[in-house]
C-alpha positions in Angstrom: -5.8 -19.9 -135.7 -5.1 -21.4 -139.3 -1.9 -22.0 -140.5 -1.0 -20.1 -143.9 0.5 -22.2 -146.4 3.0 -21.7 -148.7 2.3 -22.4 -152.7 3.9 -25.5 -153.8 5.8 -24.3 -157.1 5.5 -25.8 -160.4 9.0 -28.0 -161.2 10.5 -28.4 -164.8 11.0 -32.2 -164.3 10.9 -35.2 -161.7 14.1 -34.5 -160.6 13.6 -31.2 -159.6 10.7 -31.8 -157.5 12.4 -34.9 -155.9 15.2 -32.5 -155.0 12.7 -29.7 -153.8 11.1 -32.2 -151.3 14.3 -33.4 -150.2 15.1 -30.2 -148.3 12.0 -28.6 -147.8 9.0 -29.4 -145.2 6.1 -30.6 -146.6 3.9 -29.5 -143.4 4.6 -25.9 -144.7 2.8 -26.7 -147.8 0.1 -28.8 -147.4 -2.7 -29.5 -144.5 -2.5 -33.0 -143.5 -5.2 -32.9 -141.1 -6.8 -33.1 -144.3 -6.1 -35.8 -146.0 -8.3 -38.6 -147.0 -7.5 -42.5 -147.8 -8.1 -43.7 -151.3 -8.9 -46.8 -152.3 -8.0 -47.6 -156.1 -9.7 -51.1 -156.4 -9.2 -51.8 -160.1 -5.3 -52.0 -159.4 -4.0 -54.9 -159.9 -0.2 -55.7 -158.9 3.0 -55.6 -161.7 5.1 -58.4 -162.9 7.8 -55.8 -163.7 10.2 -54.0 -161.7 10.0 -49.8 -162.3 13.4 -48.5 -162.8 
């Protein structure tokens, strides 16, 4: 039997989603069993810290 998902909402800011996934499960929103790996060759490592 497959799982119905719930729709992610759409978040005003960062913040808001950051708060949103803080206290809600993400399994009820998206199919892991899915999920594929990504490679992003190209990237290449920062000198500078992200803040």
């Amino acid at each position: 039997m497959r799982k119905l998902l719930k729709t992610i909402p759409v978040f005003a800011n960062e913040t808001e989603e950051q708060v949103f996934w803080e206290t809600h499960d993400s399994t009820e929103y998206l199919d892991w069993g899915k999920i594929q790996s990504v490679v992003l060759p190209n990237l290449k490592p920062t000198t500078q810290p992200s803040y």
